[in-house]
DRENTIFI-466132 format. One line per field, with one value per residue (C-alpha): residue in one letter; x, y, z. Coordinates in Angstrom, 3 decimals. Layout:
N
resn: [A, ...]
X: [X, ...]
Y: [Y, ...]
Z: [Z, ...]
END
This chain:
404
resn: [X, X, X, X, X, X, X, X, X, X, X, X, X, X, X, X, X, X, X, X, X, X, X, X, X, X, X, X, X, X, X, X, X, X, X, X, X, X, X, X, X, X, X, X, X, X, X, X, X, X, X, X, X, X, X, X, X, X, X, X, X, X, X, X, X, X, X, X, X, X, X, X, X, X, X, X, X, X, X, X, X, X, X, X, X, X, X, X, X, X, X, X, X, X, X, X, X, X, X, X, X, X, X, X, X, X, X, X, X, X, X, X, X, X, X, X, X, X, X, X, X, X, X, X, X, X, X, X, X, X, X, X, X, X, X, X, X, X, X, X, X, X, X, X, X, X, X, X, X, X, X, X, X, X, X, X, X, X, X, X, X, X, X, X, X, X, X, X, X, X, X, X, X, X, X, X, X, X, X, X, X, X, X, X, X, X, X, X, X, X, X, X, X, X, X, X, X, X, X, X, X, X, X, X, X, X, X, X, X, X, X, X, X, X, X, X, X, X, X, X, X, X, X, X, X, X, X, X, X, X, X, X, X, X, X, X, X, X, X, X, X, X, X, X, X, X, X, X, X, X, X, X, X, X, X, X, X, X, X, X, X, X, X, X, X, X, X, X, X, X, X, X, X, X, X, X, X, X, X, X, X, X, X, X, X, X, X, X, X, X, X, X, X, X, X, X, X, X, X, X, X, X, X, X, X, X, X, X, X, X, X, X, X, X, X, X, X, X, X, X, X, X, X, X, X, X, X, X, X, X, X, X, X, X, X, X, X, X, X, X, X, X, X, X, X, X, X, X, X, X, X, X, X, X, X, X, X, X, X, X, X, X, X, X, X, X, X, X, X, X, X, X, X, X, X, X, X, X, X, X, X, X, X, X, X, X, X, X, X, X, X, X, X, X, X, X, X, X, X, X, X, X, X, X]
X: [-8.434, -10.302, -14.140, -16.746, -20.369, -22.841, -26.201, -29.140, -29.726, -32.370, -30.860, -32.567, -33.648, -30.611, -28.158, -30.118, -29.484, -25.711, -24.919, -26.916, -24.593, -21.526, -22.094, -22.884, -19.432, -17.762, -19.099, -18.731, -14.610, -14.456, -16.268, -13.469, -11.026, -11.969, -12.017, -8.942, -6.534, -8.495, -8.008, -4.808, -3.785, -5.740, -4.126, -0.794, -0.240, 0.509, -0.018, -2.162, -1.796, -2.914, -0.704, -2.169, -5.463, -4.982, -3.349, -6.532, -9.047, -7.585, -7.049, -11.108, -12.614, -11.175, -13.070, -16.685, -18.658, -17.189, -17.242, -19.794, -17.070, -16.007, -19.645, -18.919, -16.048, -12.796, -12.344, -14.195, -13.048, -9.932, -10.947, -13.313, -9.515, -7.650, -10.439, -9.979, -6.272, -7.141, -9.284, -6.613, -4.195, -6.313, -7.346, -3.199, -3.203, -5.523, -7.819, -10.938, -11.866, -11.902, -13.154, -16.534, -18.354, -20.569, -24.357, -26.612, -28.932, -27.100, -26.629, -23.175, -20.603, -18.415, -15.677, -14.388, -11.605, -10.729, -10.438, -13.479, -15.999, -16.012, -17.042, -18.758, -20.910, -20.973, -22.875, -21.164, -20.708, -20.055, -17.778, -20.172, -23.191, -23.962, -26.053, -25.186, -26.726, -29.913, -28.173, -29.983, -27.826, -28.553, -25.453, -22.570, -19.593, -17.265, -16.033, -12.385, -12.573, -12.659, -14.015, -10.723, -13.364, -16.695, -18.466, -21.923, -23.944, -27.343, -28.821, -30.801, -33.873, -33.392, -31.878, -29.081, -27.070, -23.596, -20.103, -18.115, -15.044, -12.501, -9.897, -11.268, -8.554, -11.816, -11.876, -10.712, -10.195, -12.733, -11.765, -9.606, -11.615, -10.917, -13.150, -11.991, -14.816, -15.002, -16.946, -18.335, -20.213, -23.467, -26.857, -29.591, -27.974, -25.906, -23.272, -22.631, -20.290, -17.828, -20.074, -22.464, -25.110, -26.768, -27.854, -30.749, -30.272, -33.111, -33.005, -33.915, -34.345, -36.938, -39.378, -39.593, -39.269, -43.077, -43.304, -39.812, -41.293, -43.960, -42.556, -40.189, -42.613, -44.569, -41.221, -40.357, -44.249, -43.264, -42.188, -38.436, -38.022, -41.184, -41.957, -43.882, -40.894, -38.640, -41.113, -41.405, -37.817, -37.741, -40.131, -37.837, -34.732, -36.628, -37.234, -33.742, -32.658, -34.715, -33.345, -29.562, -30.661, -32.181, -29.021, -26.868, -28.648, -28.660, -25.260, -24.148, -25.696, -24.615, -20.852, -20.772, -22.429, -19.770, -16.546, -18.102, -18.536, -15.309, -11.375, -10.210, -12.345, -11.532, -12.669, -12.229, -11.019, -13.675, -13.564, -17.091, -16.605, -15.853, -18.389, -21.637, -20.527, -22.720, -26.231, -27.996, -26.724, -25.826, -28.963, -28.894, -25.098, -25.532, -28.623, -25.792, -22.812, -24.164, -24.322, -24.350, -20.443, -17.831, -16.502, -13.565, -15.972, -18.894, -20.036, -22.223, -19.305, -16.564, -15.762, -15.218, -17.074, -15.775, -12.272, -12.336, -14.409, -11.773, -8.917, -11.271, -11.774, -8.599, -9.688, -7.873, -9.531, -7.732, -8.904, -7.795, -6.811, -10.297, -9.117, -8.720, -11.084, -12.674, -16.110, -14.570, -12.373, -13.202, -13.107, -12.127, -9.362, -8.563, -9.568, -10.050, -13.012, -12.109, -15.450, -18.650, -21.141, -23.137, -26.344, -24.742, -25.417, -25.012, -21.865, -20.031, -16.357, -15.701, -12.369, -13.609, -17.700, -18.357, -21.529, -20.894, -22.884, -21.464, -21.463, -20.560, -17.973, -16.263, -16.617, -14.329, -11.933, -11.346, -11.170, -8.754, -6.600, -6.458, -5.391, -2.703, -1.366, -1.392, 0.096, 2.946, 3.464, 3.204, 1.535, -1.650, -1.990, -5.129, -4.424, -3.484, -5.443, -4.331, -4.743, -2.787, -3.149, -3.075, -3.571, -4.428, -4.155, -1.778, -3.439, -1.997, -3.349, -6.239, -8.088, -10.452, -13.541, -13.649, -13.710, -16.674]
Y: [0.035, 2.903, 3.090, 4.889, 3.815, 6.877, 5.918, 8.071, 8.686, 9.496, 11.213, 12.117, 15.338, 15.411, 14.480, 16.900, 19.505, 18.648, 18.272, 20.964, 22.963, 21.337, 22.241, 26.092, 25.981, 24.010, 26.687, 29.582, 28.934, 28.304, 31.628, 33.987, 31.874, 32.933, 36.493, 36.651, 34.999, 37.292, 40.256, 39.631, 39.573, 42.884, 44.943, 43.213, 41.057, 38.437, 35.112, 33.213, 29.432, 26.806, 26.616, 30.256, 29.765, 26.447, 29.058, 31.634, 28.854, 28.410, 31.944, 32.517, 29.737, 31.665, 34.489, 34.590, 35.460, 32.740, 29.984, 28.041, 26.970, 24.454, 22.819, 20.885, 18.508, 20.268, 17.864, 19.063, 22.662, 21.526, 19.614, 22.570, 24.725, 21.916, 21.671, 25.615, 24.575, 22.907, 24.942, 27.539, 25.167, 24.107, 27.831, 28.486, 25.655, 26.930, 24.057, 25.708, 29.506, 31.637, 30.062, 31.225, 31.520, 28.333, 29.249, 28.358, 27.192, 25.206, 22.522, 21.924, 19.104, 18.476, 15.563, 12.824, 11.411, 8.232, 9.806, 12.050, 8.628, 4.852, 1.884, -0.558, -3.363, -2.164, 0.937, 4.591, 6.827, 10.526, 12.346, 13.942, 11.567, 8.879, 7.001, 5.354, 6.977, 5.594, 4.917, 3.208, 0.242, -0.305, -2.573, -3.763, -2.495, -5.216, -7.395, -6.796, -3.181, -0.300, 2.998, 5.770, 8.850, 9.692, 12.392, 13.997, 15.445, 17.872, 18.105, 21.488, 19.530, 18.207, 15.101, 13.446, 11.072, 9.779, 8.506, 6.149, 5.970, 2.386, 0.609, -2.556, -5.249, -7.759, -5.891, -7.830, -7.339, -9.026, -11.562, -10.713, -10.768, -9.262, -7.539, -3.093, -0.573, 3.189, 6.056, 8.746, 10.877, 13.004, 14.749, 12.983, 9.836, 9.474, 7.394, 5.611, 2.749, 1.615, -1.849, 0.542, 0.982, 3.854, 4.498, 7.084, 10.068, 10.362, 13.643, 13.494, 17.285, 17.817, 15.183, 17.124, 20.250, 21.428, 20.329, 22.360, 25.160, 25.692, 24.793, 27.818, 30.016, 30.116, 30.270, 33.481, 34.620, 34.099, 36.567, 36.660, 35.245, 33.831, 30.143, 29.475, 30.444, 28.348, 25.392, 27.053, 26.572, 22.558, 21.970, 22.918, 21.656, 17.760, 17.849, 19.116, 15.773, 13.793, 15.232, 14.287, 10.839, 9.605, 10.524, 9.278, 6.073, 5.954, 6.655, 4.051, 0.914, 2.420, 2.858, -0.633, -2.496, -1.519, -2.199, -6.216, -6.138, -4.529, -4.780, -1.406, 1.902, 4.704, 7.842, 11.578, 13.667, 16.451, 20.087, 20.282, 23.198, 25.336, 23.628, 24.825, 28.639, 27.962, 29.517, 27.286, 23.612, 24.606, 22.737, 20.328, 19.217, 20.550, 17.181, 15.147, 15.868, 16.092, 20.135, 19.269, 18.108, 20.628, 20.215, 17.476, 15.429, 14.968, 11.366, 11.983, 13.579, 13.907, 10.012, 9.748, 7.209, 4.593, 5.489, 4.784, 1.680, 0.682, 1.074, -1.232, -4.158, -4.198, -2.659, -0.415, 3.261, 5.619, 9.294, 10.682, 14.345, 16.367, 17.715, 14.371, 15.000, 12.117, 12.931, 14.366, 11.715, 8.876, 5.235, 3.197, 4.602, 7.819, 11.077, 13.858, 16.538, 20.262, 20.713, 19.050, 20.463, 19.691, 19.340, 16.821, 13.675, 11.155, 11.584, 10.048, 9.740, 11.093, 8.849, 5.378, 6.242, 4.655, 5.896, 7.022, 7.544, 10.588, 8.743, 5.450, 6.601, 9.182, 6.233, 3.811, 6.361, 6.874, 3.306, 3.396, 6.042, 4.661, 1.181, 2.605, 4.841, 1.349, -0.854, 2.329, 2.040, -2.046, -1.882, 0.004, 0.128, 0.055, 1.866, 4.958, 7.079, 7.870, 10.974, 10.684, 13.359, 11.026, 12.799, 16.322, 19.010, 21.740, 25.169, 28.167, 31.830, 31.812, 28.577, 26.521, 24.913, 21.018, 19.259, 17.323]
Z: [14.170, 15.586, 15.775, 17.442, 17.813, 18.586, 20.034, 21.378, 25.283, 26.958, 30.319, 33.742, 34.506, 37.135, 34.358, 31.405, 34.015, 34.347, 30.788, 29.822, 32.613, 31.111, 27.123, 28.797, 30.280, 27.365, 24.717, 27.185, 27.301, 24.020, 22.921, 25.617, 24.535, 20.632, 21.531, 23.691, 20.870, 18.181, 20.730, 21.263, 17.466, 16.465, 19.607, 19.777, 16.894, 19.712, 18.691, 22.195, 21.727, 23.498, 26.908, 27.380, 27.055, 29.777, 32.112, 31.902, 32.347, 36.214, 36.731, 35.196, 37.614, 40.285, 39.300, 41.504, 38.792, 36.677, 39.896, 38.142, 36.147, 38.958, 38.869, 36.099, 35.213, 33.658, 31.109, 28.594, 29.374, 28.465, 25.447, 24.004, 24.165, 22.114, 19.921, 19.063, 19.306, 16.247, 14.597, 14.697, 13.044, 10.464, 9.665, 9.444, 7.265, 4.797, 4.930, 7.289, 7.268, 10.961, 13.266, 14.491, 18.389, 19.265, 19.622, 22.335, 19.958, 17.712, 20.533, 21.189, 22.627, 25.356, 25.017, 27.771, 27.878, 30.256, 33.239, 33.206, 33.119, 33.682, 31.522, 34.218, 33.452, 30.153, 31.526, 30.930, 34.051, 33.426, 36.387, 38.718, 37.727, 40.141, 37.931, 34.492, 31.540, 30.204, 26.741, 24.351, 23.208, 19.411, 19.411, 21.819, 22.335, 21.871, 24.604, 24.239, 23.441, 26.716, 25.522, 24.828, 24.750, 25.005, 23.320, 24.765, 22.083, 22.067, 18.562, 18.234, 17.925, 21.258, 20.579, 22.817, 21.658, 22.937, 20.702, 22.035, 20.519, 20.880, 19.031, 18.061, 17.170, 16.380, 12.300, 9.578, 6.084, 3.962, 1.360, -1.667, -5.545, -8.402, -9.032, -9.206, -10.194, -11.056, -9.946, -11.730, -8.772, -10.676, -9.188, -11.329, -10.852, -6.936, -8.360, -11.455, -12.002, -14.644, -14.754, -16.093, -13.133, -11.952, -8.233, -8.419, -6.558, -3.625, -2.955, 0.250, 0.355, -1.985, -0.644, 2.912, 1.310, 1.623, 5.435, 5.896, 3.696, 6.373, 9.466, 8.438, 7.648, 10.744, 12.926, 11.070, 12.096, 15.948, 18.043, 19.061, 22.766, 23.397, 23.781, 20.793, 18.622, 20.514, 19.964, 16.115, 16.189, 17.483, 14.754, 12.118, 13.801, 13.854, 10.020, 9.467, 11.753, 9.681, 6.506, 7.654, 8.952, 5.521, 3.623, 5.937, 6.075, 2.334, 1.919, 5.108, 2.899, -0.419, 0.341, 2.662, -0.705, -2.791, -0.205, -0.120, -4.303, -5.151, -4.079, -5.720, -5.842, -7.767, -7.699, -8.541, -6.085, -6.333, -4.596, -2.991, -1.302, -4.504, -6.750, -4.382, -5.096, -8.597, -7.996, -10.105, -8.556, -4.889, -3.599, -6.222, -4.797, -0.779, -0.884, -2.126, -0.277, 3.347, 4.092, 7.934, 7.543, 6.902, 3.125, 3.658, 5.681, 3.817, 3.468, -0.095, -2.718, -0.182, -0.359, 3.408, 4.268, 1.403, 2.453, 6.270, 5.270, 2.977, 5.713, 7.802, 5.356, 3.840, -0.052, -2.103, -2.063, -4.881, -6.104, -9.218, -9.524, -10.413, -13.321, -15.446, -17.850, -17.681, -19.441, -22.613, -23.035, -25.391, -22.966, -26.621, -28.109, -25.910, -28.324, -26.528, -27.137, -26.991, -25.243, -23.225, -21.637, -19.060, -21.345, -23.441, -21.714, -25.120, -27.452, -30.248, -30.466, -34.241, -34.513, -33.111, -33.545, -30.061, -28.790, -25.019, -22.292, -20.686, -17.207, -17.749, -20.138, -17.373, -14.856, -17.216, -17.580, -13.853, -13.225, -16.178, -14.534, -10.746, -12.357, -14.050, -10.985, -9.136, -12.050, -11.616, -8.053, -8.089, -4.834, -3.185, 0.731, 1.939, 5.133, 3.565, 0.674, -2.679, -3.903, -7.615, -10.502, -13.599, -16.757, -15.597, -17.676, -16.387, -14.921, -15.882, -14.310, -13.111, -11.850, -14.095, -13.354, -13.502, -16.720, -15.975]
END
């Protein structure tokens, strides 16, 4: 099973001025690679993949004003070009938009692989750095386990930190209960379970809003280039890291809580990435959902880190299709309401009179519909994710917005 441990650094100023050298290159091949293949496509609708980008990288670090390029390790050269590889594919693919030129001040990366360091004395050693890095070991790396790539990072705060990536046979799968659980995902309350609890929602956003509020304000008031913006800038950058450390923190304990309590996990299968277009609840949803991480990958709404957890511990992670309509539907005998909006938070079912909580009532219907998709299939693996579409309504023309 495949892990990867990140920890901060705090590098030399020989090896700051390397890898600050290396994520120039890295981001500087990745940018002419980006305009060549879009070049190439405008002028010539001539598709430049991969193998052809390799090919220019030799000829450009024969070019002298480009011989800097050989300075640095040509690993992560050629890992920034299979990265856009990627990008490309998943843009083809529908699932990412264009992508986009890396910034100098956004930071940046540059990737490793095992012949571009060593793992001695459980000590990391970059290629062209004589000395280990200075990382900061929060936790071992298991004995067993040898490092399959190494990622350098630079957060635009100023931050280094390092991810270690290893398969790590030493996992196993926790012990079997009972016990399954449903979740109903909402903004005034994080998550809410079919057992009928509520996790409050921290919003992490609004409680360093002010500070962020200011610290913005007097970077706009700085003059473009000199050093007191740049420092403006750090100061806004650090909150920023703070803001994506508390949720991430929150969500790490939340989602390992309820792996131990629970054997099954159900829940919807919700389209992030469409629902922050509304004006009114885009902030209310980006402090949920982890804005930092592209839409797929966020850890708040986007489920990820319960389903990788799950493949790890041996529990059985299901989504239901998004448009079950799991809040209009009564959890008792099964009526249906033609409508329910968001302001309604309390119902009553007019067949069965059940009084419903809108929440705890969606989050027993989704645990309702993942049990029966399982009962259907006999069998649930817990390496792989289930994505079912039990009970949705069919979509005709134009798309509609989710039921709940």
């Amino acid at each position: 099973m495949e892990k990867a441990y990140s920890y901060r650094f705090y590098p030399t100023p020989e090896q700051e001025s390397l890898l600050r050298r290396t994520l120039g290159c890295v981001r500087l091949v990745y940018n002419k690679a980006l305009h060549v293949r879009t070049q190439a496509w405008y002028e010539r609708q001539e598709r430049v993949g991969y193998v052809q980008t390799s090919s220019m990288l030799t000829d450009w670090k024969k070019q002298e004003e480009l011989d800097f390029l050989n300075e640095v390790s040509c690993v992560p050269l050629q890992q920034g070009l299979r990265h856009l590889q990627t990008a490309f594919t998943n843009f083809f693919a529908g699932r990412t938009k264009y992508p986009n030129f890396k910034k100098k001040h956004q930071g940046g990366s540059a990737e490793f692989t095992k012949s571009a360091f060593k793992f001695k004395d459980r000590q990391i050693y970059l290629a062209k750095c004589t000395e280990p890095l200075p990382i900061r070991w929060s936790r071992q790396i298991p004995e067993s386990c040898d490092p399959s790539t190494v990622t350098v990072r630079l957060h635009p705060s100023g931050r280094w930190h390092i991810s270690i990536r290893f398969d790590d046979p030493t996992i196993k799968p926790l012990p079997v209960t009972d016990k399954a659980i449903g979740i109903d995902l909402g903004i005034s309350s994080l998550v809410i379970t079919s057992d009928g609890d509520k996790v409050s929602n921290p919003k992490h956003f609004k409680k360093h809003y002010q500070r962020l509020r200011k610290a913005q304000k007097n970077l706009s008031r700085k003059q473009k280039g000199s050093k007191n913006r740049e420092k403006a800038r750090i100061k806004v950058a650090k909150i920023h890291a703070q803001i994506t450390d508390n949720r991430k923190d929150h969500l790490h304990k939340l989602t390992t809580q309820l792996v131990r309590e629970n054997q099954t996990i159900v829940v919807e299968n919700l389209a992030v990435k469409n629902m922050v277009k509304n004006p009114k609840l885009s902030q209310a949803i980006s402090d949920v959902s982890c804005p930092p991480l592209p839409p797929r990958r966020r850890g708040g709404w986007g489920g990820r880190q319960l389903a990788y957890k799950c493949r790890w511990y041996g529990r059985n992670y299901i989504e239901i299709d998004r448009w079950f309509p799991s809040s209009k539907r009564c959890s008792n005998c099964g009526y249906i309401a033609e409508k329910m909006p968001l302001n309604i938070r309390e119902w009553d079912c007019p067949i069965c009179g059940t009084h419903h909580d809108r929440d705890i009532n969606a989050s027993k219907n989704i645990l309702a519909a993942g049990l029966a998709v399982s009962v259907c299939r006999a069998t649930i693996r817990p390496e792989q994710s289930k994505s079912v579409k039990a009970g949705a309504e069919p979509r005709k023309g134009k798309k509609q917005k989710p039921k709940s």
